[in-house]
N, C-alpha and C positions, 0 to 999 in steps of 0.2 A: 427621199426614202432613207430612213435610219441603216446606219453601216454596222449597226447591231451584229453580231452572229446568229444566225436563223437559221437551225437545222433541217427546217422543210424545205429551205430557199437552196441550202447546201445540195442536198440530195437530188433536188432539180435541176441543179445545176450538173450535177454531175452524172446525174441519167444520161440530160443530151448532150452532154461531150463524148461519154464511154459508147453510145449510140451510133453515135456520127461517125466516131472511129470504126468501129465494129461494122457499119457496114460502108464503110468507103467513102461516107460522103466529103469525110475530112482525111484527105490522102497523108499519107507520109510526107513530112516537109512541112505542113500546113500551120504558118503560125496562128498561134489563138492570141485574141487580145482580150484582157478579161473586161476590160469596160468594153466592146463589142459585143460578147457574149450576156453581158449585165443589161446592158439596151435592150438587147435583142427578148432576153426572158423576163424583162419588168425586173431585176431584182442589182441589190446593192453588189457593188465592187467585191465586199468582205466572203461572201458564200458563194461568188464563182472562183477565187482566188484560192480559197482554200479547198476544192474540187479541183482544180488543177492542181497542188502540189498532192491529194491523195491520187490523183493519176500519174502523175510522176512516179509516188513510189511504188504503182503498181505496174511502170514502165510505157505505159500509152502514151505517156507525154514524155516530152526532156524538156526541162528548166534549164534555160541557158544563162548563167549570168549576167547581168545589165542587157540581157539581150530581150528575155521573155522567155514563151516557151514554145513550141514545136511539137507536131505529131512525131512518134519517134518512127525513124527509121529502122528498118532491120537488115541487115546485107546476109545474101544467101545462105551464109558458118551461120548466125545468128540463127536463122528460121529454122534452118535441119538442127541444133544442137534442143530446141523448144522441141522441136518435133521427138527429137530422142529422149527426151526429157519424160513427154506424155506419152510415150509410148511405152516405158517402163512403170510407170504409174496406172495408167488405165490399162496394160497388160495385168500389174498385181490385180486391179481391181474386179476386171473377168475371171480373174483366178477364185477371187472369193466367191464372189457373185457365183460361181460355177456351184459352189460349195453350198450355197444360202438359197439355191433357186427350187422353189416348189409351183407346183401348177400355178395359183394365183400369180405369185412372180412373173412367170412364166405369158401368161397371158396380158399381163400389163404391160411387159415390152412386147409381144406381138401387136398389142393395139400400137404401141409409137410407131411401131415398124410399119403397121397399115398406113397409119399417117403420112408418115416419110416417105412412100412407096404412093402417095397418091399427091403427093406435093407437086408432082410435073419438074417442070423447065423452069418454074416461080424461082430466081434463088436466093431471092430473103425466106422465101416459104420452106426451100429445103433445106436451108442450113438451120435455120430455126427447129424444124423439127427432126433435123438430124441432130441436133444438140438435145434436144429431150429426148432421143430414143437411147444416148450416150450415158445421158444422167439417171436413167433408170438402173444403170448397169454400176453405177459410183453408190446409188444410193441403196443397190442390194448387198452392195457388199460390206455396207456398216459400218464404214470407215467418212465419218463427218468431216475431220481433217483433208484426208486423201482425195474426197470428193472439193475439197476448196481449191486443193491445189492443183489440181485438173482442168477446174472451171479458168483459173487464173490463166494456165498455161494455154490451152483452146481459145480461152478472149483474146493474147495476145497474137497468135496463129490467124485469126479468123479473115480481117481484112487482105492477107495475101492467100488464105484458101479459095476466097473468090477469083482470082486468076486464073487456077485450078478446073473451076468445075464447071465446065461446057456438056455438055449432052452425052457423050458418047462416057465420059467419068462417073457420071451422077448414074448412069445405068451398070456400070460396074460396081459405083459401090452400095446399088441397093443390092446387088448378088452376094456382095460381102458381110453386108450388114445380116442378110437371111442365112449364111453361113457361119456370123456371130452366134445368133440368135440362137439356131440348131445345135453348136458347140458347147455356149453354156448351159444348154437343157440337158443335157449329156450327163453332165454333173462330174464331167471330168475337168479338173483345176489346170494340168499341163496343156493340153489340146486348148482349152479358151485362154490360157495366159500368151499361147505362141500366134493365135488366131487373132488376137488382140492387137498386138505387135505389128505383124505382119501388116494388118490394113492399118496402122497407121505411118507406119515407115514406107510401106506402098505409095501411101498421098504423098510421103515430103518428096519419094524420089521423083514423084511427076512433077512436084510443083518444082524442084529443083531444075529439073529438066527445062521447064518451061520460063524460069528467069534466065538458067544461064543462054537460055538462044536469045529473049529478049535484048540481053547483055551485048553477044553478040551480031547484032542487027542494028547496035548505037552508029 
């Protein structure tokens, strides 16, 4: 096969690594070998090599010098500082959204919320459509940029959200999510920017919770 650059072969390439990552299947640590991954999807050396360094710069991978590259890790500072990150962002963006929400609005995140809310115990199913019921909220508030960089900060969070979300979480945070919801219909900007906040700094202190006893139980 021609080492040509193939943009289609690229984007394949780069689906099933950011995939993989995103749900666990390629843990933190995990080196990638790009002729592995070229075998594995039928395609040249050139379009998985250059989907690892755009992972890279999107922080899912680290390139290591003559080494290769690595799923990247994150140590506990790292995850909460992301989490503070999108919680100030997707806080402004409730805020709009507060501002921008009319009945149809309104009823298009109730449907993701049905969704979310009937997703169960599945949890590719519910994070999946706990992500679409978030990006209804990025994309009312009109802010294209805002909403990118959201998506970025969430994809890198998401492999260690799964740690997180056992049964008894997932049913708090659909109470949360329905208290979102009711918040930005209000059409008040402060109450949904602090409601916002709140359930997302809520997840990091569980999930923080929940590495540092890992940590200590080495």
């Amino acid at each position: 096969m021609s080492d040509t650059f193939d943009t289609s072969a690229f984007a394949e390439a780069y689906r099933f690594l950011r995939e993989r990552i995103r749900d666990g299947t390629l843990t933190s640590g995990t080196r990638i070998k790009a002729d592995d991954i070229a075998q594995q999807l039928g395609l040249s050396r050139m379009p998985v090599r250059e989907a690892i360094r755009q992972l890279d710069s999107e922080g899912l991978l680290t390139i290591r010098p003559n080494r290769g590259a690595v799923v990247t890790t994150l140590d506990p500072q790292d995850i909460l500082e992301l989490f503070q990150m999108r919680s100030v962002l997707e806080g402004l963006a409730a805020r709009r959204a507060a501002v921008r929400c009319d009945e149809a609005a309104f009823e298009e995140m109730e449907l993701r919320f049905n969704r979310l809310e009937r997703a169960g115990s599945d949890l590719h199913k519910w994070i999946s459509r706990h992500n679409d019921f978030h990006d209804v909220i990025c994309r009312l508030s009109g802010g294209n940029r805002l909403f990118a960089q959201v998506q970025k900060l969430r994809t890198a969070i998401e492999p260690y959200l799964r740690i997180v979300l056992v049964r008894p979480e997932m049913e708090r945070a659909i109470a949360e999510h329905r208290e979102l919801m009711e918040v930005i219909r209000s059409g008040d900007p402060d109450a949904a920017e602090k409601a916002m906040r709140v359930h997302v700094l809520g997840t990091a202190d569980d999930l923080m919770h929940v590495m540092n006893t890992q940590r200590g139980n080495v």
